[in-house]
N, CA, C and O atoms as CSV, one atom per row, in Angstrom:
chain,resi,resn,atom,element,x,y,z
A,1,UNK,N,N,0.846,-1.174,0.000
A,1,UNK,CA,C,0.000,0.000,0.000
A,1,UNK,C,C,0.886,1.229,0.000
A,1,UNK,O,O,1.929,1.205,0.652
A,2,UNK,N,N,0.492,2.428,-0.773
A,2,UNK,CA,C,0.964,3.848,-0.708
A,2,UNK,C,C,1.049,4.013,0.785
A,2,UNK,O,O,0.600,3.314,1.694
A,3,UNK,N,N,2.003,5.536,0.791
A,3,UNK,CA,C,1.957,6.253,1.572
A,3,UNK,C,C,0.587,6.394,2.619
A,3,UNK,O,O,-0.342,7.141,2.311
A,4,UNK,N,N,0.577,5.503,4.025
A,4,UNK,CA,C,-0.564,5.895,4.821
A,4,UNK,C,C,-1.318,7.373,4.399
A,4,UNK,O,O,-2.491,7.342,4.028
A,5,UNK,N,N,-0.704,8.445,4.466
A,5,UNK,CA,C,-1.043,9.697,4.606
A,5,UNK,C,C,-1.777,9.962,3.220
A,5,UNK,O,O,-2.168,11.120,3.077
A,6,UNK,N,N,-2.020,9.109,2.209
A,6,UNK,CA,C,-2.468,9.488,0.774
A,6,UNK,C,C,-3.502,8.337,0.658
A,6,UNK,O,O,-4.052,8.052,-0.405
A,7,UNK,N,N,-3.708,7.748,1.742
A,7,UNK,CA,C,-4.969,6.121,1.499
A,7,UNK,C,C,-6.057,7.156,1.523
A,7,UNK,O,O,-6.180,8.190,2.181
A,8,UNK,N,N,-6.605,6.736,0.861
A,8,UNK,CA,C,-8.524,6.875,1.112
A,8,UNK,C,C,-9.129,6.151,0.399
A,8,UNK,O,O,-8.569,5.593,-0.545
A,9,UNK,N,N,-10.847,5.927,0.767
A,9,UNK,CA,C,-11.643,5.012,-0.335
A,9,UNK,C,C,-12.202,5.744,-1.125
A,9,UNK,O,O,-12.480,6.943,-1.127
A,10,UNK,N,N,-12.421,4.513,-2.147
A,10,UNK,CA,C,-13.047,5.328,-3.030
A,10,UNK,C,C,-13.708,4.203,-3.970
A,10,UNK,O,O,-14.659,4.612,-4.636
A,11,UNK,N,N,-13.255,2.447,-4.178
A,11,UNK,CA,C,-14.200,2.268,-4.523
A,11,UNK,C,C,-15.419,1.443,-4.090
A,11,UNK,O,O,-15.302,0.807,-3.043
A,12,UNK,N,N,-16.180,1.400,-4.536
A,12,UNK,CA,C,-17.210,0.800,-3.780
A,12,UNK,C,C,-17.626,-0.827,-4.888
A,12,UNK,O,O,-17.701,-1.029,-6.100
A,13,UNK,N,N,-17.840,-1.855,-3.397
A,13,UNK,CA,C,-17.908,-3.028,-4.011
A,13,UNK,C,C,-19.415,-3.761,-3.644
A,13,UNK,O,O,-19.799,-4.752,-4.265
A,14,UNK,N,N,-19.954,-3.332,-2.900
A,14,UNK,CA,C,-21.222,-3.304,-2.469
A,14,UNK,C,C,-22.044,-2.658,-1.571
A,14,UNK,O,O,-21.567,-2.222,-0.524
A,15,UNK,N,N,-23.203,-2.537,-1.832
A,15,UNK,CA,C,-24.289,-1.780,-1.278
A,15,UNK,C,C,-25.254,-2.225,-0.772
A,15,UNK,O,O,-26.201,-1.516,-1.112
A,16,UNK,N,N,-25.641,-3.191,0.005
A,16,UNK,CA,C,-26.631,-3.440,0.754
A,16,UNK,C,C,-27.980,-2.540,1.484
A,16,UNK,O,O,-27.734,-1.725,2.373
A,17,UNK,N,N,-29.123,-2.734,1.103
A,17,UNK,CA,C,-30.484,-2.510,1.457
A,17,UNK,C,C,-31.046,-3.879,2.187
A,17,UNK,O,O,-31.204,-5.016,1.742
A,18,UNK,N,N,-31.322,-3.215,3.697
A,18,UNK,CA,C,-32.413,-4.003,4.300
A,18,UNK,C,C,-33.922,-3.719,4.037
A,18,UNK,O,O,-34.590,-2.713,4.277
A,19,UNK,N,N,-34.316,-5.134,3.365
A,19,UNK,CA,C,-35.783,-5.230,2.951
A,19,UNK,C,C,-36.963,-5.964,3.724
A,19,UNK,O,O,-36.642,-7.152,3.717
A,20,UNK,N,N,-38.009,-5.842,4.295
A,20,UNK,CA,C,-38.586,-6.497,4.947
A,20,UNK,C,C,-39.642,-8.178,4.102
A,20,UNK,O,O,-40.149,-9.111,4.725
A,21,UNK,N,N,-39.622,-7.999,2.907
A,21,UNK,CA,C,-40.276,-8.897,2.625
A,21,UNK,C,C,-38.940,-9.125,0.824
A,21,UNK,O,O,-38.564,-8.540,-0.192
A,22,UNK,N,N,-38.798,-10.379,1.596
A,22,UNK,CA,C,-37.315,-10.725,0.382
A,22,UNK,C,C,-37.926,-10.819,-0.507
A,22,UNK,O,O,-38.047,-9.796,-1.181
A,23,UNK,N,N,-38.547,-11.936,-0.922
A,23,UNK,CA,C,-39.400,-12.169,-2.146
A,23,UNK,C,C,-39.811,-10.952,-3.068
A,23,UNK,O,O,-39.260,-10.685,-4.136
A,24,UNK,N,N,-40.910,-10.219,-2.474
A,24,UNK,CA,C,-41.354,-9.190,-2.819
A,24,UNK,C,C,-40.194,-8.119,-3.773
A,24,UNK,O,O,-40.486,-7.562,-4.831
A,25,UNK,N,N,-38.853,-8.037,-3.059
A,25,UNK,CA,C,-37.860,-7.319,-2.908
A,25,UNK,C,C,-37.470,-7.422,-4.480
A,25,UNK,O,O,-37.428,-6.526,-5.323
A,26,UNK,N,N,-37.071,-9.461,-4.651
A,26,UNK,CA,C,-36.429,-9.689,-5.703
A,26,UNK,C,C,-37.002,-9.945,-6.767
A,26,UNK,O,O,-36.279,-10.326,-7.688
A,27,UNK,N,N,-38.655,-9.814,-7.041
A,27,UNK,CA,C,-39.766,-9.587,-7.822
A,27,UNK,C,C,-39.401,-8.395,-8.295
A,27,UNK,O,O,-39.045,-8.271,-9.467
A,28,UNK,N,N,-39.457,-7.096,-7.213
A,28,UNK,CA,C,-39.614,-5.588,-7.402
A,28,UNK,C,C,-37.962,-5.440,-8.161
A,28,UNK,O,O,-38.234,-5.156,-9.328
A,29,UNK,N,N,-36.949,-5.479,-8.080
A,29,UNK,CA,C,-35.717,-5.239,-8.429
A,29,UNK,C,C,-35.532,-6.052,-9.746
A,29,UNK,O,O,-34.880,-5.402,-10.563
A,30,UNK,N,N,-35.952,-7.413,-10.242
A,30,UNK,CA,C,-35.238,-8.157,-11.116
A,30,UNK,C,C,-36.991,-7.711,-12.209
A,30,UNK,O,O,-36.956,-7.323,-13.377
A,31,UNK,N,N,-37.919,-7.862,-11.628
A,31,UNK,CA,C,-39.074,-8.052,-12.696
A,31,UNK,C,C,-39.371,-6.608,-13.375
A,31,UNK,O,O,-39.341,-6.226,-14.545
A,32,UNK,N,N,-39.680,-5.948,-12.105
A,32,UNK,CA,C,-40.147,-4.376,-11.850
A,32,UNK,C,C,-38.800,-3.218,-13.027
A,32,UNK,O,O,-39.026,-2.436,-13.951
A,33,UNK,N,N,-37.627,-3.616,-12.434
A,33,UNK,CA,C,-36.874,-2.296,-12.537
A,33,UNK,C,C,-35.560,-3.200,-13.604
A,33,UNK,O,O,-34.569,-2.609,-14.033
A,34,UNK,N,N,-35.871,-4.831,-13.897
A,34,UNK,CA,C,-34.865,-5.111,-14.692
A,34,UNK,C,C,-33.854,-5.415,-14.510
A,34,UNK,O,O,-33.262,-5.766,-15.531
A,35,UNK,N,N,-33.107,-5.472,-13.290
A,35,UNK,CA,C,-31.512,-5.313,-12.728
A,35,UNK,C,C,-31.392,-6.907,-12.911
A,35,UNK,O,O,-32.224,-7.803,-12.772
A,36,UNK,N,N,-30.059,-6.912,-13.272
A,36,UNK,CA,C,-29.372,-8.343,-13.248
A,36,UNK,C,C,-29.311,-8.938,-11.821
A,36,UNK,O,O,-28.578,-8.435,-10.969
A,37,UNK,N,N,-30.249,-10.237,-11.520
A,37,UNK,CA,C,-30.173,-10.863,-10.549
A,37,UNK,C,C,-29.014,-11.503,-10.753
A,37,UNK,O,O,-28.696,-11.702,-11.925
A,38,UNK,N,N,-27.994,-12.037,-9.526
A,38,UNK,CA,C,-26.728,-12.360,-9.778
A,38,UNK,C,C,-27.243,-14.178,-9.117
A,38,UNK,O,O,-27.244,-15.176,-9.838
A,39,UNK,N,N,-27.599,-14.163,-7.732
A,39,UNK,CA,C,-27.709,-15.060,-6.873
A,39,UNK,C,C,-28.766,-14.722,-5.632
A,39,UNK,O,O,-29.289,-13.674,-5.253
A,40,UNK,N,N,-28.818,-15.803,-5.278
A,40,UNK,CA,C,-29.753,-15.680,-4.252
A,40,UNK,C,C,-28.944,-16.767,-2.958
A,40,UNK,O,O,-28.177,-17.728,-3.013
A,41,UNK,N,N,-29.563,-16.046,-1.926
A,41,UNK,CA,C,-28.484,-17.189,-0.567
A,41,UNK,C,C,-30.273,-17.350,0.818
A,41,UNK,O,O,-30.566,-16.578,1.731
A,42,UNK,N,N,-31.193,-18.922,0.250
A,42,UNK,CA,C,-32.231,-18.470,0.802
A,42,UNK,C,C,-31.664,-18.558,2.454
A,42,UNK,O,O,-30.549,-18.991,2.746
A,43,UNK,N,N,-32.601,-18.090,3.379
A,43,UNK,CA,C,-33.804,-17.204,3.026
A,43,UNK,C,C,-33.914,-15.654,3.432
A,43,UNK,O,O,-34.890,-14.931,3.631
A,44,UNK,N,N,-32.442,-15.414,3.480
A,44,UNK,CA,C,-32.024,-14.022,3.959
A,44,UNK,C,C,-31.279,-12.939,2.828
A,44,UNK,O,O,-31.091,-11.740,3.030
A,45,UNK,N,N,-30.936,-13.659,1.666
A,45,UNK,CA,C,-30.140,-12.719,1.149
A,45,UNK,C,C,-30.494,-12.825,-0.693
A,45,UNK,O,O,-30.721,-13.907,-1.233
A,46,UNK,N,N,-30.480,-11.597,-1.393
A,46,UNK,CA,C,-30.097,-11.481,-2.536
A,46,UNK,C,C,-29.389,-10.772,-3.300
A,46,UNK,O,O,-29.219,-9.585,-3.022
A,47,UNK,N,N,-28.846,-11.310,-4.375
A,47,UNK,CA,C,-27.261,-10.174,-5.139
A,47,UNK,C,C,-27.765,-10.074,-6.248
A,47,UNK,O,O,-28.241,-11.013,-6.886
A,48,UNK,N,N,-27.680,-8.149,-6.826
A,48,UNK,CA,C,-27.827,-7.929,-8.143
A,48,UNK,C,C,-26.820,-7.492,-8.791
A,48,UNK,O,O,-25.825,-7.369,-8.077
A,49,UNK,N,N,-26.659,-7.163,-10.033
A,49,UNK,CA,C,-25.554,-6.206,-10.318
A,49,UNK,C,C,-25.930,-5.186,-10.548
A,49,UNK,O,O,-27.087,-5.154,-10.967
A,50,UNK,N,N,-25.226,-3.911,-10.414
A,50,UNK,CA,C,-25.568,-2.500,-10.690
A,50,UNK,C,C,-23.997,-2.422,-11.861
A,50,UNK,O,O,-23.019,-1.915,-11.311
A,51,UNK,N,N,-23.815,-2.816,-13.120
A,51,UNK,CA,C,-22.877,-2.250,-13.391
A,51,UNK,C,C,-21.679,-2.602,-12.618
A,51,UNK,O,O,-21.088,-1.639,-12.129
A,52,UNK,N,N,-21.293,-3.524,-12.445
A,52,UNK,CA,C,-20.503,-3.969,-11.378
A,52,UNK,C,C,-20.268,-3.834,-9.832
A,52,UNK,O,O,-19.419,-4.399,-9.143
A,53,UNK,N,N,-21.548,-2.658,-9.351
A,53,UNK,CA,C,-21.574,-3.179,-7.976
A,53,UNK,C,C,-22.321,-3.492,-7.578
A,53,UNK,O,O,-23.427,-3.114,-7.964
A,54,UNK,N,N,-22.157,-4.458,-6.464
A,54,UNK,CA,C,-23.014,-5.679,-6.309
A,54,UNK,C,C,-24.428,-4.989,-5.410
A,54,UNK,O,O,-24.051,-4.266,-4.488
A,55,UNK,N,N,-25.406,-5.064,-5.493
A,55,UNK,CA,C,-26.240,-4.349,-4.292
A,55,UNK,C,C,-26.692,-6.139,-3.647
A,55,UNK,O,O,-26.605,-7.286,-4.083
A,56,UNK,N,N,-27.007,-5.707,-2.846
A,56,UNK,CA,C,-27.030,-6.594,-1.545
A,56,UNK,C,C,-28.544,-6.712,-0.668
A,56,UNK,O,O,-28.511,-6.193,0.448
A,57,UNK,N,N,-30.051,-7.445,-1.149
A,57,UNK,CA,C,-30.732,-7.526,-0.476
A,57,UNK,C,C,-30.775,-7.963,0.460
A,57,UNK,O,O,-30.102,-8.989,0.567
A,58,UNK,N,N,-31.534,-7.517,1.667
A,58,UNK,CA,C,-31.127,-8.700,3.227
A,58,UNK,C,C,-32.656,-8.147,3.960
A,58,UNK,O,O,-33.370,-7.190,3.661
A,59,UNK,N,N,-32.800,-9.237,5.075
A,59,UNK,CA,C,-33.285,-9.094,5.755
A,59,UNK,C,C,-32.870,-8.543,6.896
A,59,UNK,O,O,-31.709,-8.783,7.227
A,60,UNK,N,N,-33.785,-7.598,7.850
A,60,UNK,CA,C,-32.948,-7.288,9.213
A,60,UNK,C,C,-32.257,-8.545,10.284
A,60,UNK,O,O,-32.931,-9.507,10.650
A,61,UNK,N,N,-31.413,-8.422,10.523
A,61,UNK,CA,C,-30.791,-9.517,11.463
A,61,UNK,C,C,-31.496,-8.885,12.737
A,61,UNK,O,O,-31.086,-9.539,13.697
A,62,UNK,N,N,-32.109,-8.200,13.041
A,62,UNK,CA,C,-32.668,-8.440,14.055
A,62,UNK,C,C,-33.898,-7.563,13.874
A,62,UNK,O,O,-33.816,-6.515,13.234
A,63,UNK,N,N,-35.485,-8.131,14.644
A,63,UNK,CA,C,-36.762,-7.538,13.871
A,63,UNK,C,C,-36.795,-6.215,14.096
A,63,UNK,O,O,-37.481,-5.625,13.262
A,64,UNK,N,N,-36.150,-5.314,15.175
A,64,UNK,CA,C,-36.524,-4.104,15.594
A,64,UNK,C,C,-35.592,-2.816,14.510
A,64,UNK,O,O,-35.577,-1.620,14.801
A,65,UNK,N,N,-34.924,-3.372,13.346
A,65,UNK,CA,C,-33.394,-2.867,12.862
A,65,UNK,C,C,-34.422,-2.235,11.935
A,65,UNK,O,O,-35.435,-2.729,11.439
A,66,UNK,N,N,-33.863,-0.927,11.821
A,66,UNK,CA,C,-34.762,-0.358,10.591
A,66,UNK,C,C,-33.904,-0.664,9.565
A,66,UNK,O,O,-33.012,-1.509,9.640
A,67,UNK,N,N,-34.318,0.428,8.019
A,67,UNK,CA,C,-33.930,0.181,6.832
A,67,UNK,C,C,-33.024,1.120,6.238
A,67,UNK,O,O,-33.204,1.850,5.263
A,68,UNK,N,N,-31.685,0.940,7.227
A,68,UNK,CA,C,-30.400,1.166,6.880
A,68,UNK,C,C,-29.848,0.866,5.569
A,68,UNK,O,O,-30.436,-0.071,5.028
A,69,UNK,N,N,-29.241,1.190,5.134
A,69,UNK,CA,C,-27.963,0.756,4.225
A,69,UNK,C,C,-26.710,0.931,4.767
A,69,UNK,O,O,-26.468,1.710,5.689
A,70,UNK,N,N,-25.815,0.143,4.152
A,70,UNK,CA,C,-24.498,-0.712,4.744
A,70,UNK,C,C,-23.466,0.031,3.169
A,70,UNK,O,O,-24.054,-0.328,2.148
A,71,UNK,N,N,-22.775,0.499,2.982
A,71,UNK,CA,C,-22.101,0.859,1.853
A,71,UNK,C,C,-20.763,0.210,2.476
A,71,UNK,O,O,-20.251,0.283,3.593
A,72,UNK,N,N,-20.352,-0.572,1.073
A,72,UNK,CA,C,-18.950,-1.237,1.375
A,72,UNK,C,C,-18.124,-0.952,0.450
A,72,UNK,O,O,-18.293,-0.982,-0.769
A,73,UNK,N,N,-16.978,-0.596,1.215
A,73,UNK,CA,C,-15.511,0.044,0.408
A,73,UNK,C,C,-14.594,-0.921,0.194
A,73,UNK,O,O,-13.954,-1.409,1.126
A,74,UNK,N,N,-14.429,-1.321,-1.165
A,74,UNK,CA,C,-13.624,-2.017,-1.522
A,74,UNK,C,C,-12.325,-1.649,-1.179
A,74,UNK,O,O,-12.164,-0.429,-1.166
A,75,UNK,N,N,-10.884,-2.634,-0.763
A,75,UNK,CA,C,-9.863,-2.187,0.008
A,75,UNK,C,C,-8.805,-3.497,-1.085
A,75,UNK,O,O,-9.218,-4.542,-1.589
A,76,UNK,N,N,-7.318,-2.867,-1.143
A,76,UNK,CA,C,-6.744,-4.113,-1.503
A,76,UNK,C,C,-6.000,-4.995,-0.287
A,76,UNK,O,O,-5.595,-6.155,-0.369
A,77,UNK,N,N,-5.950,-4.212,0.718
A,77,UNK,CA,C,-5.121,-4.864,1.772
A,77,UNK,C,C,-5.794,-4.310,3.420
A,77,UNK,O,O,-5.380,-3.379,4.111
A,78,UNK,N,N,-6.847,-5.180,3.672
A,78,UNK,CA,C,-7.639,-4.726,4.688
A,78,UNK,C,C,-6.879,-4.494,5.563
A,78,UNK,O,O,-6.963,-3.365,6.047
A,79,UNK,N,N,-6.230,-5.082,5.914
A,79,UNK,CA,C,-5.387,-4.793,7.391
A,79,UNK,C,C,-5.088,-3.315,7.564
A,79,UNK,O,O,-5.589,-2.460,8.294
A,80,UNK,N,N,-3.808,-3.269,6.380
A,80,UNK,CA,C,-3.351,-1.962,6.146
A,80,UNK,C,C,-4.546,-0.705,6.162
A,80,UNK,O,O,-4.151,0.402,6.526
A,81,UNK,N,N,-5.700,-0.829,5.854
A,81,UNK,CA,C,-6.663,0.261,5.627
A,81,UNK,C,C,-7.154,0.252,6.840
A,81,UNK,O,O,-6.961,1.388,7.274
A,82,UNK,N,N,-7.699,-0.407,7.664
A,82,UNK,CA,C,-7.958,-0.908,8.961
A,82,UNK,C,C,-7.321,0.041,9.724
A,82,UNK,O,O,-7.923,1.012,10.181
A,83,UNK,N,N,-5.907,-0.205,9.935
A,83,UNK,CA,C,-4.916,0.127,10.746
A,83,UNK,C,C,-5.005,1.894,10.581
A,83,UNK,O,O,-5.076,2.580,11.601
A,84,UNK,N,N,-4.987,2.770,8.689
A,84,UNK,CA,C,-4.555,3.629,8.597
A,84,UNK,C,C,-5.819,4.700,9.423
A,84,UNK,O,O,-5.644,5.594,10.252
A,85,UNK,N,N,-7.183,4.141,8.762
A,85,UNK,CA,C,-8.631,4.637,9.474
A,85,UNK,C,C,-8.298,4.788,10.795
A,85,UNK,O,O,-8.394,5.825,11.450
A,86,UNK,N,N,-7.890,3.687,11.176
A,86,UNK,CA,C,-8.103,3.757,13.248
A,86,UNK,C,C,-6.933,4.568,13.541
A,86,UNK,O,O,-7.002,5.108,14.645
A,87,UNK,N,N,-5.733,4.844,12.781
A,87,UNK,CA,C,-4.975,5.972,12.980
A,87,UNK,C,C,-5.330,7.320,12.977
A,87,UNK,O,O,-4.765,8.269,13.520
A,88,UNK,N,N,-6.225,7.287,12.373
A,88,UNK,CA,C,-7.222,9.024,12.187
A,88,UNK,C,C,-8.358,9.055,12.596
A,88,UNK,O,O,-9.253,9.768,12.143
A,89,UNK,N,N,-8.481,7.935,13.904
A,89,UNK,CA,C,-9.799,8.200,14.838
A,89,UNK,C,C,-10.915,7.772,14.398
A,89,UNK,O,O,-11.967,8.056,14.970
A,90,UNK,N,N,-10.840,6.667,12.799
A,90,UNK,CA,C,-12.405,5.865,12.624
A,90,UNK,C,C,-12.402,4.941,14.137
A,90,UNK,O,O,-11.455,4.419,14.726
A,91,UNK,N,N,-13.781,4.983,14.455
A,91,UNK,CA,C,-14.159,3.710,15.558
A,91,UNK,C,C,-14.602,2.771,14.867
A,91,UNK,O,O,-15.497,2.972,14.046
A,92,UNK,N,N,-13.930,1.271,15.110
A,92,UNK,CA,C,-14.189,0.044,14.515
A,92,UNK,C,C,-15.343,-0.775,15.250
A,92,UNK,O,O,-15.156,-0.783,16.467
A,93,UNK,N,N,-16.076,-1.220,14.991
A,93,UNK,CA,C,-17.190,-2.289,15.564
A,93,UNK,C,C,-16.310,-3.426,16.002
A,93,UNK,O,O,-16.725,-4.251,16.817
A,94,UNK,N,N,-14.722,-3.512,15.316
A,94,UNK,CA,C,-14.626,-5.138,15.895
A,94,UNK,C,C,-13.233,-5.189,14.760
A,94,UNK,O,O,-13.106,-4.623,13.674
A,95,UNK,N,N,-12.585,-5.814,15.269
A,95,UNK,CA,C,-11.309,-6.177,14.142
A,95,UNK,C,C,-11.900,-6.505,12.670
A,95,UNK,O,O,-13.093,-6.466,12.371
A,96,UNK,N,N,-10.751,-6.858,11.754
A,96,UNK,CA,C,-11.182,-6.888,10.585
A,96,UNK,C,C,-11.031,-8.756,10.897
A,96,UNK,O,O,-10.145,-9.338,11.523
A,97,UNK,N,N,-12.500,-9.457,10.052
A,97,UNK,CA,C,-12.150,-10.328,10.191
A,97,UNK,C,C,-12.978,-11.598,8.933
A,97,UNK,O,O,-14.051,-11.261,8.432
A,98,UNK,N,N,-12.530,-12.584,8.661
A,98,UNK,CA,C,-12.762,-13.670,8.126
A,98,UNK,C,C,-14.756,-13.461,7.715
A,98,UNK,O,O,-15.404,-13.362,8.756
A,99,UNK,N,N,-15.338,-13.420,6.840
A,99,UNK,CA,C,-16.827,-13.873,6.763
A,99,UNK,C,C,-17.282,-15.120,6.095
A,99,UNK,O,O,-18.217,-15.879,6.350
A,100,UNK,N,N,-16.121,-15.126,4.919
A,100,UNK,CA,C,-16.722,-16.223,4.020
A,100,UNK,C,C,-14.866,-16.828,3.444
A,100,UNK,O,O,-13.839,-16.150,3.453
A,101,UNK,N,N,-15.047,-18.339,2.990
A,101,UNK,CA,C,-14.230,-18.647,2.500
A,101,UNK,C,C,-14.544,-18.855,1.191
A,101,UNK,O,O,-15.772,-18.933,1.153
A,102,UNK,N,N,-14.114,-18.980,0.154
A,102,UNK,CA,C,-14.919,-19.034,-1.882
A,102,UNK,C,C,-13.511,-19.586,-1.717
A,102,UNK,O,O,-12.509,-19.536,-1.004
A,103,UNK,N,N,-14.145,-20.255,-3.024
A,103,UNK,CA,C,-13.329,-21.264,-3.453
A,103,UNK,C,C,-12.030,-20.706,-4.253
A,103,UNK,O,O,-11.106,-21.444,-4.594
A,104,UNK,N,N,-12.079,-19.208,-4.528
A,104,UNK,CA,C,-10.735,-18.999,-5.234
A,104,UNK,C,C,-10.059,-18.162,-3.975
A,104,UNK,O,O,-8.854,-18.352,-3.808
A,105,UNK,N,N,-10.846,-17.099,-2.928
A,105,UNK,CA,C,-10.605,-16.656,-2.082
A,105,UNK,C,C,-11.049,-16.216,-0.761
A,105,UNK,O,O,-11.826,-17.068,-0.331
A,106,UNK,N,N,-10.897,-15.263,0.067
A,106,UNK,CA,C,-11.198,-15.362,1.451
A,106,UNK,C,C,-11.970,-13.884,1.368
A,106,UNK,O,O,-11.542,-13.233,0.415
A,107,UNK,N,N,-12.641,-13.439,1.865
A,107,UNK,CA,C,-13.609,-12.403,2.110
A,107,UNK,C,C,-13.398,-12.228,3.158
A,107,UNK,O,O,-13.477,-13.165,3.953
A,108,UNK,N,N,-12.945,-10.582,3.686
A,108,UNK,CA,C,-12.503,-9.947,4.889
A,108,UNK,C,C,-13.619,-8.720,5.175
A,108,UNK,O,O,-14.232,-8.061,4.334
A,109,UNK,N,N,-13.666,-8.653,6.323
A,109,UNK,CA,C,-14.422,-7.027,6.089
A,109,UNK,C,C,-14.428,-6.743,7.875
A,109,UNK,O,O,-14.521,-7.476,8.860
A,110,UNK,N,N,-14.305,-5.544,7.688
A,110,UNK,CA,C,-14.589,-4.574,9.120
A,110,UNK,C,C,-15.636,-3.622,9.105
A,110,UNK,O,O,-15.858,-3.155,7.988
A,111,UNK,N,N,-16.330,-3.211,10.013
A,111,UNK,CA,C,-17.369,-1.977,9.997
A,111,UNK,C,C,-17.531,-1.086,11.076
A,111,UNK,O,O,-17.581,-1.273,12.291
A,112,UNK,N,N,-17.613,0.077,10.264
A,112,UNK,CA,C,-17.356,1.067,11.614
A,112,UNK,C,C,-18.577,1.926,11.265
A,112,UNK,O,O,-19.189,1.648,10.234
A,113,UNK,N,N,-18.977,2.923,12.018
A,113,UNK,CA,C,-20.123,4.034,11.826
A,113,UNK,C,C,-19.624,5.244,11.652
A,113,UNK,O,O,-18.660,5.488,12.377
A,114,UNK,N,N,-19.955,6.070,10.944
A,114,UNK,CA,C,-19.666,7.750,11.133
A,114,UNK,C,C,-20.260,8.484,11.840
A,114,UNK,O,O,-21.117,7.848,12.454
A,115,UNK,N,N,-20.257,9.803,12.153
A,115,UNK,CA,C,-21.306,10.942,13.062
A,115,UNK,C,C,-23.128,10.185,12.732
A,115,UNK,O,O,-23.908,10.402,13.660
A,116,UNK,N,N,-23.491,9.688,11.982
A,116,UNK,CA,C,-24.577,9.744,12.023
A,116,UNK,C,C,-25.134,8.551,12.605
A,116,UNK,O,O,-26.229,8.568,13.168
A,117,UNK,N,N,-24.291,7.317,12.471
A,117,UNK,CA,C,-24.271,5.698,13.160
A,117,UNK,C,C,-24.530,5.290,12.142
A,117,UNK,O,O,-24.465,4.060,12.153
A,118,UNK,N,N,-24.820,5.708,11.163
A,118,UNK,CA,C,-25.065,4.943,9.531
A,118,UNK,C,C,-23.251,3.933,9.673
A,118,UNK,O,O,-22.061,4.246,9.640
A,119,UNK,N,N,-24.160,2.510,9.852
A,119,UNK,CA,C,-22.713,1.767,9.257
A,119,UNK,C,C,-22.145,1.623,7.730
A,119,UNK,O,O,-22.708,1.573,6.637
A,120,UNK,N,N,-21.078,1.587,8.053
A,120,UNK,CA,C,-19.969,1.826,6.365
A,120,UNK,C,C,-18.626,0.402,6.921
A,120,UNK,O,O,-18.188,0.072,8.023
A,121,UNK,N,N,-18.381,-0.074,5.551
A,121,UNK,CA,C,-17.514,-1.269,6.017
A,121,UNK,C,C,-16.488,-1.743,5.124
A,121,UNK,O,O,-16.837,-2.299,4.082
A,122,UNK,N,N,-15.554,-1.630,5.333
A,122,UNK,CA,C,-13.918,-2.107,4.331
A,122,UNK,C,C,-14.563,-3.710,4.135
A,122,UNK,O,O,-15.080,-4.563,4.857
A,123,UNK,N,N,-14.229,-3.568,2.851
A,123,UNK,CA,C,-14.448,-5.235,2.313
A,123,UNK,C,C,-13.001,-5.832,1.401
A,123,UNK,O,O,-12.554,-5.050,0.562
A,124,UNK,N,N,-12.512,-6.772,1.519
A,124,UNK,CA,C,-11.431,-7.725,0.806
A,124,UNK,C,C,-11.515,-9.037,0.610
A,124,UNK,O,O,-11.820,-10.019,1.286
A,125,UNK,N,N,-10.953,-8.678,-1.170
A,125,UNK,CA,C,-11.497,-10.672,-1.152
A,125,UNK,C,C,-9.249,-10.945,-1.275
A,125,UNK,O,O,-8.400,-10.517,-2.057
A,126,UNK,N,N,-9.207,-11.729,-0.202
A,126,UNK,CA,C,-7.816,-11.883,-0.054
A,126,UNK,C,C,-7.249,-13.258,-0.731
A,126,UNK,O,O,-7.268,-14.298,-0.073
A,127,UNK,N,N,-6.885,-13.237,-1.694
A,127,UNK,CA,C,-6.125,-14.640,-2.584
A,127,UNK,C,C,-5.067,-15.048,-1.628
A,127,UNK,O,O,-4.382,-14.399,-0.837
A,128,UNK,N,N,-5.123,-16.203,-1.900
A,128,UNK,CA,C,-4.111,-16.879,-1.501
A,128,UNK,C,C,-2.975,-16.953,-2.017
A,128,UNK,O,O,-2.947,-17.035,-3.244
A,129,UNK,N,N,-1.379,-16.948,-1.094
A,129,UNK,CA,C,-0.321,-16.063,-1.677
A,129,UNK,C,C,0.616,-17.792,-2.429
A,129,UNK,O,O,1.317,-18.607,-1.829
A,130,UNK,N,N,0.128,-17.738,-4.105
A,130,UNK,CA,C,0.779,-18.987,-4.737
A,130,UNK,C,C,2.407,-19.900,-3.836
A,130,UNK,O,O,3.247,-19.334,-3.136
A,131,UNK,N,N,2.372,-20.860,-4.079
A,131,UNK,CA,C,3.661,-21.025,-2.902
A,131,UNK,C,C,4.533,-21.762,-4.438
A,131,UNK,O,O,5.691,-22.172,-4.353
């Protein structure tokens, strides 16, 4: 990674909307408005494409959660971005850590909130280093 003092984000790799009725959701988005359905993960989640970024249907993980969005910043080396944020006073929810393993690579992500508590979250898909 560059110079700490010159990191910032900028691109974005997904966008997640919490929806209360999934179905409905992926009717209204794929039938309604056309968007490339990518996948579906039942009975909590669906992926479209926007042009290459991914938007992210979900259900609330918990019933009382309103209808936030989650914007995720694509990172090439989470750690390093991790580290440079919490150097300039982002507050982290929790280390950066492991979500998913895929079969070509590892999916990392951390999430922190800004002034408003709107969560925002570094995402990395980390390859494995050829031996």
């Amino acid at each position: 990674m560059a110079d700490a003092s010159e990191f910032g984000l900028s691109a974005i790799e997904q966008i997640a909307v919490n929806v209360q009725d999934l179905d409905r959701a992926v009717d209204f988005y794929r039938d309604k408005l056309g968007m490339k359905h990518l996948f579906s993960v039942p009975p909590n989640l669906a992926f479209f494409d926007c042009d290459g970024i991914r938007l992210m249907l979900s259900l609330p993980e918990k019933a009382a959660e309103g209808s936030s969005s989650v914007i995720y910043f694509k990172v090439a080396d989470i750690q390093q971005a991790f580290k440079t944020l919490a150097s300039r006073g982002v507050s982290f929810e929790g280390e950066a850590h492991l979500i998913a393993r895929m079969p070509d690579h590892e999916l990392w992500m951390a999430f922190f909130r800004y002034l408003d508590r709107n969560l925002l979250a570094l995402m990395s898909e980390v390859r494995p280093i050829p031996s």
